[in-house]
C-alpha positions in Angstrom: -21.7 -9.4 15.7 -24.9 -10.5 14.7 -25.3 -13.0 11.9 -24.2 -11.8 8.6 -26.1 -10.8 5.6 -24.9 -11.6 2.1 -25.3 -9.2 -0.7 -25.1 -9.7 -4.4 -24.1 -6.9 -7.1 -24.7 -8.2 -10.7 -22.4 -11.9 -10.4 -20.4 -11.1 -7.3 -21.8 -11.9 -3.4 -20.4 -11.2 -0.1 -21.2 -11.2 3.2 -22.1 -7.8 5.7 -22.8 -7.2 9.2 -25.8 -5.4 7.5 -27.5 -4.5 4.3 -26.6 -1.6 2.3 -27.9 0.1 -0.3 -25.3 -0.2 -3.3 -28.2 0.5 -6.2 -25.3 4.0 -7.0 -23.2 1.5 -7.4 -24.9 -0.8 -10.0 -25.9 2.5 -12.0 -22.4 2.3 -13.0 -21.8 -0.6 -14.2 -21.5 -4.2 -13.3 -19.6 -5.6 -10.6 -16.7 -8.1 -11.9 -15.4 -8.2 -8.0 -15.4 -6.9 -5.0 -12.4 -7.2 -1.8 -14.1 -7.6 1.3 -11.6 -8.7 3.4 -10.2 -5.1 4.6 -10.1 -4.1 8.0 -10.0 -0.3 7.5 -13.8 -0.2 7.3 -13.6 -0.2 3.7 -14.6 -2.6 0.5 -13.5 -2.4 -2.8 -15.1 -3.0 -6.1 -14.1 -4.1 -9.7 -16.3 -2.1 -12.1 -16.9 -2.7 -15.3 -18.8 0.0 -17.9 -18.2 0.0 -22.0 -15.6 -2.2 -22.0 -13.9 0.1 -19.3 -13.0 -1.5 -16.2 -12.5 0.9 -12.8 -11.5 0.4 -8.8 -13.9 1.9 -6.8 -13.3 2.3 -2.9 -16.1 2.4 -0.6 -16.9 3.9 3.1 -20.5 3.7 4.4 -21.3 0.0 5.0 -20.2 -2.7 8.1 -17.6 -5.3 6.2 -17.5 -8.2 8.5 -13.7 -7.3 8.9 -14.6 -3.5 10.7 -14.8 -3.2 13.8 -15.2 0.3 13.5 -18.1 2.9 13.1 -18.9 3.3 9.4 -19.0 7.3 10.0 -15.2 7.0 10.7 -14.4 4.9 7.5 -16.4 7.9 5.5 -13.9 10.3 7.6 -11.2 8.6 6.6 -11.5 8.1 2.8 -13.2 11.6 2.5 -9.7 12.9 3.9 -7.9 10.8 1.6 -8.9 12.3 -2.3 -7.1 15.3 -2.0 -4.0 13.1 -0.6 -4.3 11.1 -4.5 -4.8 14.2 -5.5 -2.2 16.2 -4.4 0.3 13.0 -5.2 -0.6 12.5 -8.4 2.4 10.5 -10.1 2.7 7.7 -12.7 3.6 5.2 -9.9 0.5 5.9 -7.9 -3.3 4.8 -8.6 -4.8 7.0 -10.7 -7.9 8.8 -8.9 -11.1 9.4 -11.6 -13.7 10.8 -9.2 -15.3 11.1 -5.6 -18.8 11.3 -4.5 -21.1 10.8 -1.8 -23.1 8.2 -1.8 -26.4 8.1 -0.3 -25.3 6.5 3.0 -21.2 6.7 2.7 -18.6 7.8 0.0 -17.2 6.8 -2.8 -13.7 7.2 -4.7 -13.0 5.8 -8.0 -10.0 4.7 -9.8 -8.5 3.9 -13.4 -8.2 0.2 -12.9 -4.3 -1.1 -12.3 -3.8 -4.3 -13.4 -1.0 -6.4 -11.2 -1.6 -8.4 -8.4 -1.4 -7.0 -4.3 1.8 -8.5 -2.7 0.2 -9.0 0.7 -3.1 -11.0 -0.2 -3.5 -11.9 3.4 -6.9 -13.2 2.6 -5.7 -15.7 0.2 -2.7 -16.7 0.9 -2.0 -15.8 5.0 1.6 -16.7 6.2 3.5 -19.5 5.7 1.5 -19.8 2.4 2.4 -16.5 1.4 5.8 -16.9 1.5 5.6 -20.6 0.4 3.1 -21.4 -2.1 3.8 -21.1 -6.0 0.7 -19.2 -7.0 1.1 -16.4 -3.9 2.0 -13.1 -6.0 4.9 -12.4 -2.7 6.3 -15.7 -3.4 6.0 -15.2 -7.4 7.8 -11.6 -6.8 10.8 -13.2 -4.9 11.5 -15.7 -8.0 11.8 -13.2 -10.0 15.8 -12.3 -11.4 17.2 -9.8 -9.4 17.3 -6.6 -11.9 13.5 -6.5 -11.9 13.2 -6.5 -8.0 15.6 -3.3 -8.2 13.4 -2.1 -10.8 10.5 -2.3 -8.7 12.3 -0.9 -5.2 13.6 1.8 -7.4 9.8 3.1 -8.3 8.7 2.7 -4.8 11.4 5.2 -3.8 10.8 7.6 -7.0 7.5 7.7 -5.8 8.5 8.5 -2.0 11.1 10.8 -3.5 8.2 12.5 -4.9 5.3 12.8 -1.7 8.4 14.5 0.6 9.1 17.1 -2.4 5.2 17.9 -2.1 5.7 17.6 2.0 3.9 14.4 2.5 5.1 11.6 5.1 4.0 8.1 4.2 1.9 6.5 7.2 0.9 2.5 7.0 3.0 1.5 3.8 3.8 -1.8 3.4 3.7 -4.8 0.9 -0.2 -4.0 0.9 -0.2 -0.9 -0.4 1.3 -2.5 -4.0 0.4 -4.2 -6.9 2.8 -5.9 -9.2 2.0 -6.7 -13.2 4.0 -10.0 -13.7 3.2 -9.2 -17.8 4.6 -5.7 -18.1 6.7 -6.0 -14.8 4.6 -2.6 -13.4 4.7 -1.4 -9.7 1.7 0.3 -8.3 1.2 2.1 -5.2 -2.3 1.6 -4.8 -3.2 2.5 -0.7 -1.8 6.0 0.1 -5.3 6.7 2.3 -3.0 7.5 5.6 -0.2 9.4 4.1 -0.1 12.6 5.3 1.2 16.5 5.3 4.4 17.4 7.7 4.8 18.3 10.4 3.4 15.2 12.3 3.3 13.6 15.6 2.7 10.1 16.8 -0.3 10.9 18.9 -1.3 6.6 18.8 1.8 4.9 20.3 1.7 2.0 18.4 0.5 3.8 14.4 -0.8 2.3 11.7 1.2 0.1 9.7 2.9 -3.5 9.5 5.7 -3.7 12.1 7.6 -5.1 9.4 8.2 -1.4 7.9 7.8 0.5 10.9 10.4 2.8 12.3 10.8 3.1 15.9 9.2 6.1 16.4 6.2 4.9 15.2 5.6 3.1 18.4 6.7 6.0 20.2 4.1 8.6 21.7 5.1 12.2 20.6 8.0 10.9 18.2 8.2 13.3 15.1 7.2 11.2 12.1 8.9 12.4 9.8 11.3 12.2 6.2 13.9 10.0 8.1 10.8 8.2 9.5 10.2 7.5 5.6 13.6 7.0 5.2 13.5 3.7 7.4 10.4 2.4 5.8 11.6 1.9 2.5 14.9 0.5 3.8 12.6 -1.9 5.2 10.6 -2.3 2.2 14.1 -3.3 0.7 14.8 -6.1 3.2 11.0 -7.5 2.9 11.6 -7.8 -1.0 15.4 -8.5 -1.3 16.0 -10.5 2.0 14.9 -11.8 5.3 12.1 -9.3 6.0 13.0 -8.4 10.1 16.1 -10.8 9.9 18.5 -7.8 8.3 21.4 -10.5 7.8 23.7 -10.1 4.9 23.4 -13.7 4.6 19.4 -13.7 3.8 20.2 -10.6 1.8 20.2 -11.3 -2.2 21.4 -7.9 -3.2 25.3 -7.9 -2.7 27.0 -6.4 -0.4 27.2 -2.9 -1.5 23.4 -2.5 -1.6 23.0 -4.0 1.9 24.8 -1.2 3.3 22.7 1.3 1.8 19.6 -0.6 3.3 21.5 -1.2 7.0 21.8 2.5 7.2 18.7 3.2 5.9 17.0 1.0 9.2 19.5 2.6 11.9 17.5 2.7 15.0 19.0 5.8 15.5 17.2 8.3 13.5 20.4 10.3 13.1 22.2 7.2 11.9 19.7 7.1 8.7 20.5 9.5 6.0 19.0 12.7 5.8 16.0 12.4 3.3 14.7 10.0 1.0 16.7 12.0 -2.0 19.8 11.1 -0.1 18.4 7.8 0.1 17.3 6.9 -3.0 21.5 8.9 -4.7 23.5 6.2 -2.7 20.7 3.2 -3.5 21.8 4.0 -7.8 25.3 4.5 -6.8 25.5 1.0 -5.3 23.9 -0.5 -8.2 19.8 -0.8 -7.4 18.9 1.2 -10.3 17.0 -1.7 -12.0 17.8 0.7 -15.6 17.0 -2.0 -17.9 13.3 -2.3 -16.6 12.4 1.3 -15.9 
């Protein structure tokens, strides 16, 4: 890579592999931040106009980050609006428009205010699991009932994308945002989720190996609902116990919901239960309902 540029909009700078033309963007109002540090080809904006602040998502330039062509990134978000659209739901980013731009593409969001539960860029591991001011480490200190609260939106929403025939690709920590003031999940990536049927044609997807199913190293696997169904099973032992160590003893949840998560990560796809309904009717019945913060 050559040496960087840096760029300026209104207050904010960051660095490029190469200048861009962002004047569309400053027509709309200032720039309060931007989040540069994505490797998806993509950066992100905080926009602020009468008082109003957006999220705007952005295709079309070289962040130092991509590695990528820049006519891929526009692919890639262009296909994504009509998967926000489509999965409209309180739980999800709300999507406000999409344009082109003159050299990329644009989507815009109502702003979500919380923080992102993977900032790798600010706090990288051991930090993010260790320092006081991480939002992961934050999220893990906080009492039990809330957590549920939190995993039990994350499956409503997931619930949700398989009733409207949607599989979930690359969600992990990442792809949320927690308000510590109003204790409010977001799911605010979704750009990779979508319509069944589909079949692994990378061998290793997209996606933190974390959360990942088996079959999403697996060329020619169906991904699928039960895929899903693993993923947030995972998601439950990344925010209620030792992440990839599934012991009961790192698990904080009692007993009764740990079963319901073991089952939920069976290797064996016909070990897991049968749809994310399924999944989320035995979570509730075992106590992860999280009522008194929905």
């Amino acid at each position: 890579m050559t040496n960087p540029v840096t760029v300026t909009l209104s207050s904010v700078s960051f660095p490029l592999q190469a200048s861009h033309d962002f004047g569309w963007l400053l027509e709309r109002g200032e720039v309060f931040a931007v989040f540069d540090q994505q490797d998806s080809g993509n950066l992100s904006f905080g926009l602020m106009k009468d008082g109003k602040r957006s999220f705007v998502k952005y295709a079309g330039a070289r962040p130092v980050a991509y590695e990528g062509n820049p006519t891929d990134a526009i692919r890639r978000l262009t296909q994504a609006v009509p998967v926000y659209e489509a999965l409209e739901h309180e739980h999800l980013i709300r999507l406000v428009d999409h344009f082109q731009t003159p050299e990329g593409y644009a989507a815009v969001f109502d702003w979500a205010e919380g923080e992102n539960l993977h900032p790798h860029w600010s706090y990288p591991p051991p930090a993010k699991y260790t320092h006081p001011d991480s939002p992961f480490y934050r999220y893990r200190q906080l009492p039990l009932e809330r957590r549920l609260a939190s995993i039990n939106n994350i499956l409503t929403f997931h619930v949700h994308a398989a009733r409207q025939g949607y599989v979930a690709i690359d969600f992990y920590d990442g792809s949320l945002l927690y308000d510590f003031k109003t204790d409010t999940t977001k799911i605010c990536d979704i750009d990779f989720y979508t319509t069944r049927p589909f079949v692994n044609e990378m061998g290793r997807m997209w996606g933190s190996s974390r959360f990942m199913a088996p079959e999403e190293f697996e060329l020619g696997a169906d991904i699928d609902e039960i895929t899903n169904v693993y993923n947030m099973g995972a998601t439950a032992f990344v925010l209620l116990g030792g992440e990839q160590d599934r012991s009961l003893e790192k698990w904080e949840a009692g007993e009764n919901l740990y079963r319901v998560a073991a089952k939920a990560v069976e290797p064996d796809r016909a070990s897991r239960y049968g749809s994310l309904a399924e999944l989320q009717a035995s979570w509730r019945q075992a106590g992860g309902a999280g009522d008194r913060f929905l």
